[in-house]
VOGU-3710 file (C-alpha; in Angstrom, 3 decimals, decimal comma):
1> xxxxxxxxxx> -33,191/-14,398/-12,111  -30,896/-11,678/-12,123  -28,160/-10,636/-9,475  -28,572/-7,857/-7,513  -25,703/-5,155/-6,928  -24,870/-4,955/-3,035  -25,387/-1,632/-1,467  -22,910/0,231/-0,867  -22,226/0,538/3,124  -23,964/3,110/5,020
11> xxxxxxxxxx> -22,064/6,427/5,439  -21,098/6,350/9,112  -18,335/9,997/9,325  -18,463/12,573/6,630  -14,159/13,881/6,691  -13,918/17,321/5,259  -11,343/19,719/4,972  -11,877/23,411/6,925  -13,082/25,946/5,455  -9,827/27,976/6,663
21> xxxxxxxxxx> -7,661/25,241/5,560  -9,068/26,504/1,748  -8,691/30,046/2,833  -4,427/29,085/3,201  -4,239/27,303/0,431  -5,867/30,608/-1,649  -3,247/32,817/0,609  -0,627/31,017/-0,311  -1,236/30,651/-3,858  -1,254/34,522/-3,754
31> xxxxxxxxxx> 2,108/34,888/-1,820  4,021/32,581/-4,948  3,107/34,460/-8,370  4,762/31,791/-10,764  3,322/29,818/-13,294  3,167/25,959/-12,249  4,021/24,271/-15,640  7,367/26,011/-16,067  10,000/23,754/-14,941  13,147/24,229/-12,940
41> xxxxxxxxxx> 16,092/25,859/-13,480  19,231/24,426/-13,159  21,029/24,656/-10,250  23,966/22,614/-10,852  26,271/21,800/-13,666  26,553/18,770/-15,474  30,063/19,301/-17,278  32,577/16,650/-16,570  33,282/16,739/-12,347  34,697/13,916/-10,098
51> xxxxxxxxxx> 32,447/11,697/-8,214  32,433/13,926/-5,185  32,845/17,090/-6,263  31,544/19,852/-4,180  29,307/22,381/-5,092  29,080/25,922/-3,881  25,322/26,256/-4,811  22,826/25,711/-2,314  19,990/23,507/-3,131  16,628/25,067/-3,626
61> xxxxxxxxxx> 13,061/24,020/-2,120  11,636/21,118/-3,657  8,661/20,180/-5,620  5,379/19,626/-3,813  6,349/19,051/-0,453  9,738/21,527/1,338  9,976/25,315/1,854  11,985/25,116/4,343  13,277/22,231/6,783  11,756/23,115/10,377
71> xxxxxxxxxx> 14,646/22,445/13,058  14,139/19,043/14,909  13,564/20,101/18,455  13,006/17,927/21,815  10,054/19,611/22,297  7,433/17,699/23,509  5,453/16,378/20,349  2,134/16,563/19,363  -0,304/13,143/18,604  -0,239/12,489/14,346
81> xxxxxxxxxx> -3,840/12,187/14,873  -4,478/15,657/16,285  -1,960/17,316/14,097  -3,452/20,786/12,317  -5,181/20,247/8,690  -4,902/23,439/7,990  -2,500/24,426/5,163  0,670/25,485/6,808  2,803/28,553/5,633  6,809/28,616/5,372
91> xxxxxxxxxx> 8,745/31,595/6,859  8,141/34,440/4,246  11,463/35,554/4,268  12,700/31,771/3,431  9,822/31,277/0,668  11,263/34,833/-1,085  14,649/33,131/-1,028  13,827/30,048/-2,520  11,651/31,767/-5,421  14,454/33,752/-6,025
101> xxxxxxxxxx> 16,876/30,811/-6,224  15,220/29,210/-8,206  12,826/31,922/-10,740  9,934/29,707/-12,208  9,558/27,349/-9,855  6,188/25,871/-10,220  3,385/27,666/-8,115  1,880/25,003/-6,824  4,291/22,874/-6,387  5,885/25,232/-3,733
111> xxxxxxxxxx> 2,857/25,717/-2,169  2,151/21,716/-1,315  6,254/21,994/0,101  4,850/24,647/2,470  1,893/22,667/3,822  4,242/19,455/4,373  7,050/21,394/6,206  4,666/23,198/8,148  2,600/19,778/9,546  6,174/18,658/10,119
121> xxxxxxxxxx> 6,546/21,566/12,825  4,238/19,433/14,469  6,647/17,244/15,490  4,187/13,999/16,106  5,386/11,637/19,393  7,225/8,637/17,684  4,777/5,528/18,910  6,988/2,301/19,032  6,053/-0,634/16,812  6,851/-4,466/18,583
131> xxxxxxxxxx> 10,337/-4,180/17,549  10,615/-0,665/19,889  11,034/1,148/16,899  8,716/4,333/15,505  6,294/4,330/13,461  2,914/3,259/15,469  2,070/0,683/17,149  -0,056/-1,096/14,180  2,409/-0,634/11,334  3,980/-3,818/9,832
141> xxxxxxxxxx> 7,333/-4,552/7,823  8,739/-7,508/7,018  12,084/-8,331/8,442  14,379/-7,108/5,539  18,534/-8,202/5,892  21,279/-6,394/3,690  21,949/-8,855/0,486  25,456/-9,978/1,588  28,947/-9,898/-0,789  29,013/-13,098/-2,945
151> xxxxxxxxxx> 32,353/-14,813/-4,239  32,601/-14,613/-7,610  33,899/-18,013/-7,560  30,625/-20,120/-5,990  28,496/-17,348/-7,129  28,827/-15,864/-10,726  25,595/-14,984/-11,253  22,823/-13,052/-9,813  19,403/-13,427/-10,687  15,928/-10,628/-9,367
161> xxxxxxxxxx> 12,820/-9,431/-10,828  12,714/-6,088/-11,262  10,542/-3,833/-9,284  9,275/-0,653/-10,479  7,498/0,218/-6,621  8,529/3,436/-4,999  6,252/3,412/-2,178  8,973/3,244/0,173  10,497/6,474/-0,376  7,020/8,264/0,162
171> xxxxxxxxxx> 6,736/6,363/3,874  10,746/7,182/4,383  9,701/10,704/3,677  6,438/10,992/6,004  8,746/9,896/8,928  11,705/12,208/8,464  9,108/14,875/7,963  7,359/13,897/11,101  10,573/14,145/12,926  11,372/10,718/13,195
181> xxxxxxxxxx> 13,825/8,024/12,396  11,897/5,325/9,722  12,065/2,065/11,228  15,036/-0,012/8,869  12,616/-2,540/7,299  10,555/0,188/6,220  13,766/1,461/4,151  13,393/-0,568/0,667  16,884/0,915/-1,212  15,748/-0,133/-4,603
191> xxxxxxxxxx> 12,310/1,731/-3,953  13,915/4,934/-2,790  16,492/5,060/-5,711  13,457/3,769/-8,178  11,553/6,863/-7,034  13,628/9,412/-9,585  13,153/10,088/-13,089  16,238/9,664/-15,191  17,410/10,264/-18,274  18,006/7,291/-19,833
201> xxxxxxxxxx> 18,051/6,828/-23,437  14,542/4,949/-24,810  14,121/1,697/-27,008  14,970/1,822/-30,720  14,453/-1,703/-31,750  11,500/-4,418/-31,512  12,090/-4,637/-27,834  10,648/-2,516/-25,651  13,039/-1,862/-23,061  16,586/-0,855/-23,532
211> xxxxxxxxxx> 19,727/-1,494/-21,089  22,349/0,941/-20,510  25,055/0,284/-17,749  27,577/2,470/-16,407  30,587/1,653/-13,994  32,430/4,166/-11,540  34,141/4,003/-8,134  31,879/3,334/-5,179  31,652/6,815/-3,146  31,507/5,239/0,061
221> xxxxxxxxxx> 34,522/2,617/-0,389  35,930/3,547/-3,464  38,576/0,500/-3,613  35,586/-1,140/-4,849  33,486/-0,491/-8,143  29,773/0,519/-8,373  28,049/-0,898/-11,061  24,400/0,953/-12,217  22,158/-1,277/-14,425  19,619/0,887/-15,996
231> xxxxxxxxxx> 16,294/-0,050/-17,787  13,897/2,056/-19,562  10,848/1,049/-21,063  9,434/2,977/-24,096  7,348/5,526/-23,468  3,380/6,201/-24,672  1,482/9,166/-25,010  -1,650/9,355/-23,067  -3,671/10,030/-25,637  -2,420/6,704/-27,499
241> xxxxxxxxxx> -2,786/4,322/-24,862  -5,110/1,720/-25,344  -8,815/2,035/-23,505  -8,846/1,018/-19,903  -11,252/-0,685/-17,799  -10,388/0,962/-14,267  -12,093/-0,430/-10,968  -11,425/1,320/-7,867  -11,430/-0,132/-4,859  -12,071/2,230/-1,799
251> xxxxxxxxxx> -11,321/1,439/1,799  -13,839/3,487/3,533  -13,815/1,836/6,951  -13,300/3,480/10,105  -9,698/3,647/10,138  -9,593/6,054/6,833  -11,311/8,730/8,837  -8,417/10,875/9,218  -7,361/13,795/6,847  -4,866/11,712/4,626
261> xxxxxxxxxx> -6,781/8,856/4,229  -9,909/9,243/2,413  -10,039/12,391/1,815  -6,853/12,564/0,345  -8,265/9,512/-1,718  -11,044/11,032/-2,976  -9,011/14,358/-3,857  -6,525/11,933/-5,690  -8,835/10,316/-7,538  -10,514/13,389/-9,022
271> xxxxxxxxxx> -6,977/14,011/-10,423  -7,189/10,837/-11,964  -10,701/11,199/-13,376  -9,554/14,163/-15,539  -7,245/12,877/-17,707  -10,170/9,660/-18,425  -11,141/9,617/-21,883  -14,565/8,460/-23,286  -12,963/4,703/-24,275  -12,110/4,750/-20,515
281> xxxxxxxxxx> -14,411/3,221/-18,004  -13,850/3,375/-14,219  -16,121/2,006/-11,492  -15,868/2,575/-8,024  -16,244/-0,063/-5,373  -16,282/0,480/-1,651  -16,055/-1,916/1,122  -15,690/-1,162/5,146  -18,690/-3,693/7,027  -19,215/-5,025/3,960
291> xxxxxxxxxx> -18,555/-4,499/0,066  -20,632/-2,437/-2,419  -20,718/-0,658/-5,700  -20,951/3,083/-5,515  -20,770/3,702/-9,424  -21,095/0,910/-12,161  -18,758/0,902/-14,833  -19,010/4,484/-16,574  -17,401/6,159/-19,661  -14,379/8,091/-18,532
301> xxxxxxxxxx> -16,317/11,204/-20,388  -19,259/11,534/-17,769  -17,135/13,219/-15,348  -19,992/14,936/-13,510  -21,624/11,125/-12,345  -18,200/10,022/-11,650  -17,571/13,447/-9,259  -20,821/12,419/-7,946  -19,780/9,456/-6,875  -16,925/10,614/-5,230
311> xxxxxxxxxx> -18,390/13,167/-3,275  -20,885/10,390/-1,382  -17,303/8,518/0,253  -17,523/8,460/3,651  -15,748/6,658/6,351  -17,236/4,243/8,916  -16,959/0,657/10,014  -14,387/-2,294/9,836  -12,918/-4,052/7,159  -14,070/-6,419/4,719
321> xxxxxxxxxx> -10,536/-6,520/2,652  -11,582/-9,475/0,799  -15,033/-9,565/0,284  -13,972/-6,007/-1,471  -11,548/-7,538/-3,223  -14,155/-10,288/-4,557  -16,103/-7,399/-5,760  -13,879/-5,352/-7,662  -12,583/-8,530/-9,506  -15,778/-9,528/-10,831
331> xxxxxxxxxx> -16,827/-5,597/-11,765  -13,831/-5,623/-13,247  -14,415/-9,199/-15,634  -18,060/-7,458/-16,547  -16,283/-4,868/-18,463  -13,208/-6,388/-19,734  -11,584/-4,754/-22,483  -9,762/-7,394/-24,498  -6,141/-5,919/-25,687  -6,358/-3,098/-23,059
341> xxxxxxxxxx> -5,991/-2,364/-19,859  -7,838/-3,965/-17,122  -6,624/-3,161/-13,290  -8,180/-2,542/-10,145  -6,662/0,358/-8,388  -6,895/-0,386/-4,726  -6,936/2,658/-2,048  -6,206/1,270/1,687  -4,085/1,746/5,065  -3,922/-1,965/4,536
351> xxxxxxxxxx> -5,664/-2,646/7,809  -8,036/-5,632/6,676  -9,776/-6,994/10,127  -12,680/-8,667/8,937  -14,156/-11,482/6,425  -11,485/-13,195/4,481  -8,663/-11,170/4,825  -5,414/-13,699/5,164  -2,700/-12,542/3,579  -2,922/-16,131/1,703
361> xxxxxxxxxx> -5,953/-16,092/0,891  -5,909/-12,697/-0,889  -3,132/-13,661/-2,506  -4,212/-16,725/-3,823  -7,070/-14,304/-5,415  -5,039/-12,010/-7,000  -3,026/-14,392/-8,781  -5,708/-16,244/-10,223  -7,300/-12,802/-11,368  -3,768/-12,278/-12,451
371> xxxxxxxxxx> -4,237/-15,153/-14,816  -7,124/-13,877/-16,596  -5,599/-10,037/-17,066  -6,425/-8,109/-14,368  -3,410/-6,327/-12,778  -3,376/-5,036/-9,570  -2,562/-1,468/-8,073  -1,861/-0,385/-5,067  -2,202/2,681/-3,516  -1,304/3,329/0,225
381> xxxxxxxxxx> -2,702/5,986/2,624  -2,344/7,133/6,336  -0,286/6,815/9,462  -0,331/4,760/12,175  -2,210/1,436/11,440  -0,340/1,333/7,763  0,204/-2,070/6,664  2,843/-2,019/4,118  4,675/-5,714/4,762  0,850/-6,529/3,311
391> xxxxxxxxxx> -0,019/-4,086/0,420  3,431/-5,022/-0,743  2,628/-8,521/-1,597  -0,372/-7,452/-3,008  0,537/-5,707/-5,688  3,862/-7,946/-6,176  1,401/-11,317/-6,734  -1,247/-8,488/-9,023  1,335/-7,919/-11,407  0,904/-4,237/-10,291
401> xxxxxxxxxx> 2,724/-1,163/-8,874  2,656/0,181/-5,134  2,722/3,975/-3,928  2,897/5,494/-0,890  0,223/8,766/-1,444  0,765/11,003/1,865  -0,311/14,228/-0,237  -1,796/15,619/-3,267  1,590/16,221/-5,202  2,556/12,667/-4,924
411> xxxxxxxxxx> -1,054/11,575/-5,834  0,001/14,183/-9,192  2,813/12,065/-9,893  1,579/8,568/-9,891  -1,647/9,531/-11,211  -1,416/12,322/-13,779  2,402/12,521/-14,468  3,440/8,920/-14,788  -0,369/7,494/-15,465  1,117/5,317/-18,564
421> xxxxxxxxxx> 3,579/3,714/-15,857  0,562/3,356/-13,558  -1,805/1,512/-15,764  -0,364/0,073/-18,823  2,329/-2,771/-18,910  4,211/-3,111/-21,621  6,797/-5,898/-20,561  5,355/-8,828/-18,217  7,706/-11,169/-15,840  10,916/-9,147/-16,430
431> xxxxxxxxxx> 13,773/-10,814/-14,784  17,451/-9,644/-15,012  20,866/-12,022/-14,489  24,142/-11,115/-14,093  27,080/-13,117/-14,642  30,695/-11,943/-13,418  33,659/-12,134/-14,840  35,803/-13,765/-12,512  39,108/-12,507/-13,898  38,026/-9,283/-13,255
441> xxxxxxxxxx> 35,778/-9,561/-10,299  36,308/-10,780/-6,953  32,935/-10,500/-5,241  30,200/-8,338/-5,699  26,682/-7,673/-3,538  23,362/-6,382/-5,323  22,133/-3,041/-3,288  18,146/-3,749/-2,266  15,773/-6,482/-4,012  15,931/-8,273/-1,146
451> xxxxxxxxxx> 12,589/-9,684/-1,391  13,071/-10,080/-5,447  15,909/-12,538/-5,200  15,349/-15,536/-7,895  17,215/-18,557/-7,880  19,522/-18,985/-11,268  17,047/-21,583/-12,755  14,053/-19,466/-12,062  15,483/-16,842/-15,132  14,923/-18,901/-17,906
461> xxxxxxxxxx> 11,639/-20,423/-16,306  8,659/-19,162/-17,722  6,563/-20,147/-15,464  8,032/-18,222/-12,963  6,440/-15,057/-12,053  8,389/-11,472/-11,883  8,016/-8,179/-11,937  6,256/-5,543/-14,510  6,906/-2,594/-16,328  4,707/0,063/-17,498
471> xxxxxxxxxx> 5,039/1,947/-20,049  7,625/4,766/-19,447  9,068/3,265/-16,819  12,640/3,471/-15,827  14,359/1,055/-13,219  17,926/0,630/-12,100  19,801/-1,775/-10,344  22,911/-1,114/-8,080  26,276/-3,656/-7,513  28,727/-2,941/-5,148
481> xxxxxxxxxx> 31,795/-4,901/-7,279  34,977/-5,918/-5,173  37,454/-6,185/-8,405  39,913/-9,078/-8,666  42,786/-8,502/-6,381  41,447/-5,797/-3,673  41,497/-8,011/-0,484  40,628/-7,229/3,008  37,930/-4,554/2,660  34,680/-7,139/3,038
491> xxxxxxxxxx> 33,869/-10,604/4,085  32,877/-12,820/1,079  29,926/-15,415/1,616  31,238/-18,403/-0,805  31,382/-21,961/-0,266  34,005/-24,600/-0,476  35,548/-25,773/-3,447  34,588/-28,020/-5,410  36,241/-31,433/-4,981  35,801/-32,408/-9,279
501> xxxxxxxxxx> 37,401/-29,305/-10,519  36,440/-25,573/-11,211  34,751/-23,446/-13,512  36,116/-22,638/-17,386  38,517/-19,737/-17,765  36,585/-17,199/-19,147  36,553/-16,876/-23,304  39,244/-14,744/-24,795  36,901/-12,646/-26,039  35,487/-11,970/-23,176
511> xxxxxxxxxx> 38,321/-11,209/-20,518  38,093/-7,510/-20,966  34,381/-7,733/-19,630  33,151/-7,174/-16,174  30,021/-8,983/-16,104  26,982/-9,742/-18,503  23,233/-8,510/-18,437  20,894/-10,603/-19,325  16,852/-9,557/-19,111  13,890/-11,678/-20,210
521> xxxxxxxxxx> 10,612/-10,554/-20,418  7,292/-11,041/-22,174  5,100/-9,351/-24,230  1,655/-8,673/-22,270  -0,070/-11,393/-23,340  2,316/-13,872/-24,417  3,559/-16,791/-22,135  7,240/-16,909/-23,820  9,766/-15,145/-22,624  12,284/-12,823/-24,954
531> xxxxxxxxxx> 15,961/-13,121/-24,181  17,841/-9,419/-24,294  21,928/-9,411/-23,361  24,011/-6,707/-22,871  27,961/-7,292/-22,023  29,652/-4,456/-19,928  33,306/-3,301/-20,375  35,464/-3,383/-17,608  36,846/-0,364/-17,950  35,315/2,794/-15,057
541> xxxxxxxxxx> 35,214/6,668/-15,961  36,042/8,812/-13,238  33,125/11,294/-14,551  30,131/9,593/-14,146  26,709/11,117/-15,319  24,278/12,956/-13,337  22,292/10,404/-12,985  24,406/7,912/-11,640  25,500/10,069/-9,168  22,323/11,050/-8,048
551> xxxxxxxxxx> 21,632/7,190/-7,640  24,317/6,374/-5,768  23,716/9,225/-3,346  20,022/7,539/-2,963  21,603/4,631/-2,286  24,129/5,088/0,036  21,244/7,797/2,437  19,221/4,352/2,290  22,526/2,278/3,804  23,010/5,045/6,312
561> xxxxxxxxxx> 18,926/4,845/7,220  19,069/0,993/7,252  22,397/1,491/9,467  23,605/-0,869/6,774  26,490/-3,028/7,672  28,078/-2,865/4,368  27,736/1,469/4,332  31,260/1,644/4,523  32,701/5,480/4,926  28,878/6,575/4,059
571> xxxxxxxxxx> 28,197/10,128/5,548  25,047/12,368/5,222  27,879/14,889/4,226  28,897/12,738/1,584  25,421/11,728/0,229  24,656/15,745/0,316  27,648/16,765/-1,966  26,849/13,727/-4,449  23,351/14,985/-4,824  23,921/18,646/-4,822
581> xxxxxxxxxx> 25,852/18,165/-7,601  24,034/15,976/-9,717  20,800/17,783/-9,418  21,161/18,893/-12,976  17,447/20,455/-14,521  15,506/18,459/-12,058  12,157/18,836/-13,755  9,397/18,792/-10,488  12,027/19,507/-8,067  12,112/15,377/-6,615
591> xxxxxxxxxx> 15,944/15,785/-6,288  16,391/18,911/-4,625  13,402/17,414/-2,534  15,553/14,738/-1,305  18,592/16,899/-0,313  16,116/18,867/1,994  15,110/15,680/3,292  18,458/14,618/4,060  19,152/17,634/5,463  16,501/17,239/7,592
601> xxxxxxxxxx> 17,815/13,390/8,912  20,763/15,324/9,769  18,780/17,554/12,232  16,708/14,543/13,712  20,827/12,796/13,988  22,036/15,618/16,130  18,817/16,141/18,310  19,227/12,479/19,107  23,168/12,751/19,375  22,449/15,361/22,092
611> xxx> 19,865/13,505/23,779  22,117/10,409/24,371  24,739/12,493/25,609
//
């Protein structure tokens, strides 16, 4: 007797755009002549500079999202859920500035920066969560505290997956753009400096990651040293990746009836659609009341069912989180692809209210799936209800990535522009150790990963899950290092000696180290870890790259959001001149982006400043 496929739920809403909404979009396409894959120029040099050097050129607009910062007012705001559709236009005169700035900037990138700054003129009323912070009054975080300094001494070594996530800085951003302060647990520092491309030299060997470190004062206390551990895993081409069973998994409940929910799904995963290839299968799975398959599994080259498909999502009901999950899983196991990719791609606000949706119990799911070589993606939409403490641990226990989507140009980057990082792993459980050298170190404190901590014994444990990369993928790691000798500028958390003696001197031949990287990681498929090491010099250039500066601007905006304890002399001034000048060719505009964004905090700091006064 054969099983019959569920129906799909009943459409309930049908969410469109307006037709004048298109009409803008056209307009404004028309007002920005350039052509979209040209990159951007320069607008900063990269020749040898000290850490803070200033920079007399002004930043232009960035890539999808800013044509110009609207000032934060104390106007009285309008509701996010009545806030315009319509594609929003930038002050003409500041639009013609920026294109001149910056000649080739891409087309539609500038556009997208238009319509973002322009809903941001809304200026949406901040609606307290239970900790009277913004950020609705449904959102979830978990509690996040600020790794603290660790003695050298009774701590040498420091042990984290990596995380490759960046959906943090795409939330951070949707708050700041709605003129308001993100609430601190929503500020993951790791995520927000893991959002960036950088330029970081690929894998030559066997191995396919490689490490490269760099050392340099720390910009906000720079008695002490900041350490950047950088990995990069080898790139694919599309076109050479191997097949891929996709399954998506659509929330189309009631709560995704709002402009950027579903309909910012379904325009997302059109984008993805296109670059499918006929090895490629997707199916598409919806669940709201209940669960239900909208399209079987279908060759990635019958693009005109798949639009079909797409077109019939509509929004209405609760939420069956689980029973979808169930689903997609076993869709999923009817089509596996052995040696390729096999993920389900899961589209939500996260708001699960019916059927089985613990947090446990879903987890407990996705790890078994896990165990059979089905990853896990997550994709978050919306405002308001957003439940990112549990997408999170979703796609941490899938073995998968999570992204914040709040328009079409980051649905372009996670699903066109870094699709091999999206969907195929090439290094599984990758954990990274540190050891310091304490005759050169004193203390040190790893910046974010707070919720990827490991204890020492874990790293050599194979059984021990961690984090994945995909293919592509770059990740870095930040230490704040208090060198031996420089005393009174932190509080060290150590414990008390130890009654039978201390630890070894270091060996000879290792005395003019600072500390010692070492990574382990698997090949996909393989349950035996391979050990990489990588010593680090303890020597510090006073010219640090680009890139390192630009990371340790990200990372010190994140203390100063978090209101970090351990931000030292941090100042939105400071972060600005770090990332001005370390913008260097910024292909797709993301770091000019987040200069306008801090620009932007500062507004929202001196509206409140003047509030309070």
């Amino acid at each position: 007797m054969s099983r019959r496929t569920p129906r799909a739920p009943r459409a309930l809403i049908a969410t469109t755009l307006t037709a004048a909404a298109f009409a803008a979009v056209a307009l404004a396409a028309c007002a920005t002549p350039v052509h979209e894959t040209q990159t951007v120029a320069a607008v900063a040099s990269d020749t040898a500079a000290p850490l803070l050097a200033p920079t007399v050129v002004t930043s232009p607009a960035p890539n999808d999202r800013i044509a110009a910062a609207p000032p934060a007012t104390e106007q009285a705001p309008t509701s996010p859920s009545r806030a315009k559709v319509a594609v929003g236009t930038a002050d003409a005169t500041g639009r013609a500035a920026t294109a001149a700035a910056v000649p080739g900037w891409p087309g539609r990138a500038l556009r997208n920066m238009a319509r973002r700054f322009e809903s941001a003129r809304q200026e949406p009323r901040p609606v307290p969560n239970d900790r009277g912070e913004p950020g609705g009054d449904r959102e979830q975080y978990d509690r996040i505290e600020d790794n603290p300094f660790l003695a050298v001494a009774s701590n040498p070594r420091s042990t984290f997956s990596v995380d490759v996530d960046a959906a943090s800085y795409g939330n951070v951003r949707r708050f700041l753009l709605q003129g308001q302060r993100p609430p601190a647990d929503a500020v993951r520092i790791e995520e927000l400096v893991n959002y960036f491309p950088y330029a970081l030299p690929a894998p030559r060997g066997e191995d396919p990651i490689a490490i490269t470190t760099e050392v340099a004062p720390a910009p906000w206390r720079p008695e002490h040293r900041l350490v950047r551990v950088a990995l990069k895993a080898r790139p694919i081409d599309v076109a050479e990746l191997p097949p891929s069973n996709l399954v998506f998994l659509i929330d189309v409940s009631g709560s995704m009836n709002e402009p950027n929910k579903l309909p910012l799904v379904k325009r997302a995963l059109r984008l993805l659609v296109d670059q499918l290839r006929p090895q490629d299968r997707i199916a598409i799975v919806v669940y709201a009341g209940s669960a239900g398959l909208v399209l079987p599994s279908t060759p990635g080259d019958e693009k005109a069912r798949i639009a079909e498909a797409i077109d019939r999502l509509e929004a209405g009901g609760s939420t069956a989180g689980g029973e979808g999950l169930a689903l997609a899983y076993r869709v999923a196991r009817e089509r596996r692809v052995p040696n390729g990719t096999n993920r389900v791609i899961l589209a939500t606000d996260g708001d699960f209210n019916v059927g089985p949706s613990s947090d446990a119990e879903m987890e407990r799911l996705v790890e078994a799936k896990r165990a059979e070589g089905t990853y896990l993606t997550v994709l978050g939409f919306g405002t308001g209800n957003y439940q990112d403490a549990k997408m999170e641990k979703l796609a941490k226990q899938g073995n998968g990535n999570y992204a914040y989507v709040d328009d079409l140009g980051e649905a372009r980057k996670v699903l066109v522009h870094e699709l091999g990082a999206t969907l195929h792993t090439v290094a599984d459980d990758v954990k990274l150790q540190v050891e310091f050298n304490p005759a050169a170190v004193r203390g040190y404190r790893l910046i974010g990963y707070e919720d990827r901590l490991l204890r020492d014994e874990d790293f050599a444990d194979d059984r021990k899950d961690a984090g994945d990369v995909g293919a592509g993928h770059a990740v870095t790691a930040l230490y704040e290092v208090v060198p031996a000798g420089v005393t009174g500028t932190v509080t060290l958390r150590g414990v008390d000696p130890l009654r039978y003696g201390a630890a070894p001197a270091p060996h000879a031949s290792a005395r003019a180290e600072l500390l010692y990287v070492q990574l382990r990681y698997k090949r996909p498929g393989e349950s035996t870890s391979r050990l990489m090491t990588h010593p680090v010099a303890a020597s510090v250039t006073r010219d640090p790259s680009p890139d390192f500066r630009f990371a340790a601007s990200v990372a010190e905006f994140g203390m100063l959001l978090r209101n970090s304890e351990h931000k030292g002399r941090a100042t939105a001034g400071q972060v600005l001149t770090l990332a001005r000048g370390a913008l260097g060719g910024d292909e797709g505009g993301y770091r000019a982006e987040f200069v306008r964004l801090v620009e932007r905090w500062q507004e929202l700091d001196r509206v409140t400043a003047s509030r309070d006064r």
